[in-house]
C-alpha positions in Angstrom: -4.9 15.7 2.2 -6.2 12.4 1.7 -6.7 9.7 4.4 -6.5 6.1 3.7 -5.9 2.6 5.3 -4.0 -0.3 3.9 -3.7 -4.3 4.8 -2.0 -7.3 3.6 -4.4 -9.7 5.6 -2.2 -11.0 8.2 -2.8 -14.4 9.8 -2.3 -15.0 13.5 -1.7 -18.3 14.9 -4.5 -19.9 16.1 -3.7 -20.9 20.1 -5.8 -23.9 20.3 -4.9 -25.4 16.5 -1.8 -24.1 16.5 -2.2 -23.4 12.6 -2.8 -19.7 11.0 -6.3 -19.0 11.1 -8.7 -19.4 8.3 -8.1 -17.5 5.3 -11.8 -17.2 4.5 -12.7 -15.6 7.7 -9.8 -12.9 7.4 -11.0 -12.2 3.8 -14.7 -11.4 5.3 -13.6 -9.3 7.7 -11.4 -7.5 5.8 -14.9 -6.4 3.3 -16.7 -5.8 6.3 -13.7 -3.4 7.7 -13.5 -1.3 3.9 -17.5 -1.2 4.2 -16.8 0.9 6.9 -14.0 2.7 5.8 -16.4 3.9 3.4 -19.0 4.9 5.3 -17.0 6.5 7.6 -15.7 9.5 4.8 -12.1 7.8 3.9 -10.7 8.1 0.9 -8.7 5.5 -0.1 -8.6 1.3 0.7 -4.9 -0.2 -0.5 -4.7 -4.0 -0.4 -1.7 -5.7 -0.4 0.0 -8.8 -2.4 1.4 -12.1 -0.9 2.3 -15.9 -1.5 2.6 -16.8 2.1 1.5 -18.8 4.4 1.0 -15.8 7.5 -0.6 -13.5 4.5 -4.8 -14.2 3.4 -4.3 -12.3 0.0 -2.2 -13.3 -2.7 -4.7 -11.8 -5.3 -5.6 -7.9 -4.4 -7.6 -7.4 -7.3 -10.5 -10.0 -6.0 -10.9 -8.2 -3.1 -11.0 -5.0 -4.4 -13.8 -6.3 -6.7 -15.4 -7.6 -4.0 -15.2 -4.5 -2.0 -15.9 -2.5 -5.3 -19.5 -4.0 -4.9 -19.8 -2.8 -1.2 -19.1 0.5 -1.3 -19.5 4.0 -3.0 -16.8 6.2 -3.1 -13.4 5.0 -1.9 -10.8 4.2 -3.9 -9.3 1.0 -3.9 -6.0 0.0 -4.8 -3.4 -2.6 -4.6 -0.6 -2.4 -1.9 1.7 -3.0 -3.7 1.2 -5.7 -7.1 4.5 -7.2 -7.2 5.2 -6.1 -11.0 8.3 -7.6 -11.4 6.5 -11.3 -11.5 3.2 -10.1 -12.9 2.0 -9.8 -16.5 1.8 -6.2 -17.2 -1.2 -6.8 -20.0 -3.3 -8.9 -17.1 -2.6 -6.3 -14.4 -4.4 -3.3 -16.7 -6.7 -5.6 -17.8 -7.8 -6.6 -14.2 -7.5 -3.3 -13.0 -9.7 -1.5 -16.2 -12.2 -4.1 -15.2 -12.2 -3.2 -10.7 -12.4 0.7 -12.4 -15.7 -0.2 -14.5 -17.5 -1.8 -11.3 -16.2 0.9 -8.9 -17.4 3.3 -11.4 -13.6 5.1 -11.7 -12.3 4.2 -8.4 -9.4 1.9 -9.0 -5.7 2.7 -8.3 -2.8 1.0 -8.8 0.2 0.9 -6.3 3.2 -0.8 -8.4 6.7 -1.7 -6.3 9.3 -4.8 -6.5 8.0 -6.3 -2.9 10.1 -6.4 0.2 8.9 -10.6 -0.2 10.4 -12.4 -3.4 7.9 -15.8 -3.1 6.4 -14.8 -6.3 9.5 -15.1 -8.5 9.7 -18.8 -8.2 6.0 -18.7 -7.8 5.6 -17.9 -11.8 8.7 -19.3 -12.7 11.0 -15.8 -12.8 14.5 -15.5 -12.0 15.7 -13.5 -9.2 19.3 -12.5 -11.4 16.6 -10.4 -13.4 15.0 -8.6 -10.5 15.7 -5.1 -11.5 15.2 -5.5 -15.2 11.7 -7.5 -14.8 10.5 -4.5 -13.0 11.9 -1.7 -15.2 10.7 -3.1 -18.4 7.0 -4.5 -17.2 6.8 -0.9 -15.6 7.3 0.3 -19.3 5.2 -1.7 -20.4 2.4 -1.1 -18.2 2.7 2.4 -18.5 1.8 2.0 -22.3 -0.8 0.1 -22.0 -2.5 2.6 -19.6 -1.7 5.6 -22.3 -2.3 3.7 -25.7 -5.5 1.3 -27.1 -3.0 -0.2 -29.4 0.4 -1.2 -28.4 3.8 -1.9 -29.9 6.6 -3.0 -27.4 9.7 -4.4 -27.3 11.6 -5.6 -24.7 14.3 -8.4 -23.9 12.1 -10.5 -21.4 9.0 -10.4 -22.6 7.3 -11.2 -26.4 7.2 -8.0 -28.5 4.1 -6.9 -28.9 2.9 -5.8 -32.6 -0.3 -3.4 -32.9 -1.9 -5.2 -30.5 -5.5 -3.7 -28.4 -5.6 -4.2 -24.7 -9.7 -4.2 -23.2 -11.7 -3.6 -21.6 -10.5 0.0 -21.5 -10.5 1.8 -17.6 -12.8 4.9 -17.4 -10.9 8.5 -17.7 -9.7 7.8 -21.2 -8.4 4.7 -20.3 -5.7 5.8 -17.8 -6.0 4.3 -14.2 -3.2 6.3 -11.5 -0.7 4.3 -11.3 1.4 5.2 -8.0 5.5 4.0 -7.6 5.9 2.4 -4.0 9.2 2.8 -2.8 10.9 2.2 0.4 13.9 4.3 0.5 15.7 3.6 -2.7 16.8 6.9 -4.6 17.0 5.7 -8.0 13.6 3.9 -7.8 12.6 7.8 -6.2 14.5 9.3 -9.1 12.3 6.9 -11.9 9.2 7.8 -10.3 10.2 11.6 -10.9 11.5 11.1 -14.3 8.3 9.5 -15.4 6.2 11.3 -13.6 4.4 9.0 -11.4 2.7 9.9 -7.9 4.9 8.4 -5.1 4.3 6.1 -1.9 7.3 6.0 0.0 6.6 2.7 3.0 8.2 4.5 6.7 8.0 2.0 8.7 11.2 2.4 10.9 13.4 4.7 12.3 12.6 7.6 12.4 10.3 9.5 9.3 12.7 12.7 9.1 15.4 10.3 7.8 13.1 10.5 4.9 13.4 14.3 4.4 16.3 14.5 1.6 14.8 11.5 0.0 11.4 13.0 -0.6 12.8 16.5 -1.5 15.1 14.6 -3.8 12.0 13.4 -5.6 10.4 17.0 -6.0 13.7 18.2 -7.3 13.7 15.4 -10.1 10.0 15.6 -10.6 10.2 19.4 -11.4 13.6 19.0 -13.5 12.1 16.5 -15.5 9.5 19.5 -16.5 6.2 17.6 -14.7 3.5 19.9 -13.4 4.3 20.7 -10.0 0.6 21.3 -9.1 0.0 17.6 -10.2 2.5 16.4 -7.9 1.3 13.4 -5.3 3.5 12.1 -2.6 1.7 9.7 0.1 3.2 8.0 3.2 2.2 4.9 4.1 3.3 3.3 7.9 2.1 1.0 10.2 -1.3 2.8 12.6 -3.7 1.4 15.1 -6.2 4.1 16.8 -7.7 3.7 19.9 -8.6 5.6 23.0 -8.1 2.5 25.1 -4.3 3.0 26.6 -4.7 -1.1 27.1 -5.8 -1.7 23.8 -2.4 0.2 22.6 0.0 -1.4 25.0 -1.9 -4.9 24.0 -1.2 -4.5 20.7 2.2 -4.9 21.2 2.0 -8.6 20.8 0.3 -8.5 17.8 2.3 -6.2 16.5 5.9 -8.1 17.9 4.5 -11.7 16.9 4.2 -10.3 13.1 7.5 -8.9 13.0 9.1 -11.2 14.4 8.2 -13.9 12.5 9.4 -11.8 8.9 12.4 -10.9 10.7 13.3 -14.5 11.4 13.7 -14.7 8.2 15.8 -11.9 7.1 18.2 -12.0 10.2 16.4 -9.1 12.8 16.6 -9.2 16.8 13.4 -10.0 17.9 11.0 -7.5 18.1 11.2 -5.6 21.6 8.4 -3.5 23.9 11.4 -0.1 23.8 11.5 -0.5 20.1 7.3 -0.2 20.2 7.0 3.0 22.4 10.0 4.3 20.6 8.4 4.1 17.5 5.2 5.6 19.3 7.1 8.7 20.1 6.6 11.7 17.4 9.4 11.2 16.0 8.8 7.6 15.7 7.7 5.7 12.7 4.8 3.8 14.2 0.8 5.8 14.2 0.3 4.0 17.1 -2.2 5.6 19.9 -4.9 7.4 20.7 -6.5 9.8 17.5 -5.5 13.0 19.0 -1.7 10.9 19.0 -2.4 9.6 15.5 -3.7 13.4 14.3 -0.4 15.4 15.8 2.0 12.7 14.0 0.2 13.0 10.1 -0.1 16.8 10.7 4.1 16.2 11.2 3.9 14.2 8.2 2.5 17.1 5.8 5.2 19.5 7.9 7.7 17.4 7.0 6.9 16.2 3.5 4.3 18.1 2.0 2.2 15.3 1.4 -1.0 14.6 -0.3 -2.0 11.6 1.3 -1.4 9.5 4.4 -2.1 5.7 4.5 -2.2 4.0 7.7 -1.6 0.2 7.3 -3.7 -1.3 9.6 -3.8 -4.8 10.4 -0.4 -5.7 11.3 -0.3 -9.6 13.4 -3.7 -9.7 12.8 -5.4 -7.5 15.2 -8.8 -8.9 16.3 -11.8 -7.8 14.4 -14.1 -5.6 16.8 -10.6 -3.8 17.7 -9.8 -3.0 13.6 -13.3 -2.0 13.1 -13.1 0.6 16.0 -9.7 1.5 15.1 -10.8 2.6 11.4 -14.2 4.1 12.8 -11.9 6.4 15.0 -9.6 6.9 12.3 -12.8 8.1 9.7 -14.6 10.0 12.6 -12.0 11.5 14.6 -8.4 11.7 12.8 -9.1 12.1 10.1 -11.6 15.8 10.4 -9.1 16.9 12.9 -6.3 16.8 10.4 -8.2 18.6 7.8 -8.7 21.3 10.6 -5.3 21.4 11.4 
C-alpha cells in the first residue's frame, strides 16, 4: 500500500497584521515539506486547487513543477484540478510536460471541487455543473489515450483530427484518478470507465463508507475491468506527532480552518468533542501520535482494501517546523509500520 500526503496551502491569519499570511512564504515551505517527503521514502505528493483568499495555490501544476525539480521519486499530483472549469487540452498538456521533468512521475486527481470560485472565475455557469464535468472528463480521457483527437461535445468546440503535445511518458497516458466524496453515481462513473478512485473521508465516521466503496468494486468488475488493476485510495485529514500538546494544540488550527469554510456553507462552529471524536478509531480524523495514525490506516485497508492512503496535511496552516516533523514521522515511523502490519 502506498503512503502519501496532500495540501491545499492553507493561510492562517496573521495575529499582528491581521491579514492571511504571505502566499510566497507558504509556497516555500510547502517545496521544502515534499523535499522531505521524498527523502523520507513516501510515495506520493497531491496538491490541491483553489481561488481563495485562505488558500496559497490556485495553480497545482506550478508547484508540482517546482517540486518536480527537487526531488527523485515521488509522485506528484494534483488534489483535485477542478475539471469542470478547466480546459481539458491545457490540463494534459501541463500535466505531459510535469511527467517529462519528473521523469514519469505525474498523476492527475480530477473531481468537481467541494469550492465553486472557479466557475465565475473563467466565466462558467454553475446550471452546467454536472455536464461541464462529464463531458471535459471525456474529453480528457481522449486526449490521454489518442495523439490525434476528434471530439464532439455541446460545450465545448469540436475538435477535428487535431494532435495534442508534448506527449506524457508511458505511451502518452498519465493515471488519471476520479476524486469523489460520497456521491454514488460519480463512484459508479469511475467504475464504468475504469478509473482508480480517491474517495475524500473527512467526517463521520469512515465505515459509513463501506457500501460505497464495495459499490465501486461491484461496478468496476461488472463493467469487465481487471480486478488486479484495481486502485482505491483514501484521502483524510492527519497530523503525526508524538507530542500529546502538539495534538491537542492543533485543535485551533484545525477549528480556525473549518470554521471559517463552514461559515460559509451554514455549519456550527467547529467544537474540541467533535476533534477527539474524530480522533477515536472509528473517527475520520488521522490525528495523533504514529503508532495512533498506523492502527487507523491498517483499519483503513480492513475496511476498504485499499491501495493507497493519503493523509492531507496542512489543515489551518499548521506551523512549519511542526509539518516538517509531522511528515518526517509519517515517512520514518507510519509509514514502515503499516507495511509490517
Amino acid at each position: 500500500m502506498e503512503l502519501g500526503i496532500g495540501m491545499f496551502g492553507d493561510l492562517a491569519i496573521d495575529q499582528t497584521t491581521g491579514k492571511y499570511r504571505d502566499a510566497g512564504i507558504k509556497i516555500r515551505e510547502i517545496l521544502d515539506q515534499v523535499k522531505l517527503m521524498d527523502e523520507v521514502g513516501l510515495d506520493v505528493f497531491a496538491m490541491g486547487e483553489h481561488h481563495r483568499p485562505d488558500y496559497a495555490v490556485s495553480s497545482p501544476e506550478m508547484v508540482l513543477a517546482a517540486a518536480a525539480s527537487i526531488t527523485k521519486n515521488i509522485k506528484l499530483a494534483s488534489g483535485v484540478t477542478v475539471l469542470s472549469s478547466s480546459e481539458p487540452v491545457k490540463v494534459y498538456e501541463d500535466f505531459a510536460t510535469l511527467d517529462l521533468i519528473s521523469d514519469g512521475r505525474a498523476e492527475i486527481f480530477v473531481g468537481r471541487g467541494s469550492f465553486i470560485e472557479s466557475f465565475p472565475l473563467y466565466g462558467y455557469s454553475l446550471n452546467d455543473y454536472e455536464e461541464l464535468f462529464d463531458e471535459k472528463l471525456g474529453l480528457l480521457m481522449k486526449i490521454n489515450t489518442e495523439e490525434n483527437v476528434t471530439w464532439s461535445g455541446k460545450l465545448r468546440a469540436p475538435m477535428q483530427n487535431q494532435t495534442v503535445y508534448p506527449r506524457a511518458k508511458n505511451g502518452g497516458k498519465i493515471p488519471i484518478w476520479r476524486a469523489v466524496g460520497g456521491t454514488p453515481q460519480s463512484v459508479l462513473s469511475a467504475a464504468q470507465m475504469g478509473m482508480p478512485l480517491v474517495v475524500a473521508i473527512i467526517g463521520g465516521m469512515p465505515a459509513q463508507f463501506r457500501n460505497l466503496i464495495e459499490f465501486y468494486k461491484q461496478e468496476y468488475k461488472k463493467a469487465g475491468h481487471d480486478i488486479a488493476q484495481m486502485q482505491i485510495a483514501v484521502h483524510s485529514h492527519t497530523f503525526v506527532s508524538n507530542d500529546p500538546s502538539v495534538v491537542d494544540g492543533y485543535f485551533h488550527n484545525y477549528k480556525s480552518q473549518m470554521d471559517r469554510v463552514g461559515a460559509s456553507r451554514g455549519w456550527a462552529p467547529y467544537t474540541k468533542m467533535q476533534y477527539d471524536g474524530g480522533r477515536s478509531r472509528e473517527g475520520a480524523l488521522f490525528i495523533g501520535s504514529p503508532a495512533e495514525v498506523t492502527d487507523k490506516i491498517a483499519y483503513m485497508k480492513e475496511l476498504f482494501g485499499i491501495t493507497r492512503f493519503i493523509g492531507h496535511m496542512d489543515i489551518g496552516d499548521p506551523a512549519h517546523d511542526i509539518t516538517m516533523k509531522s511528515i518526517e514521522l509519517f515517512g520514518d515511523e507510519v509509514k514502515p509500520n503499516v507495511q509490517d502490519l
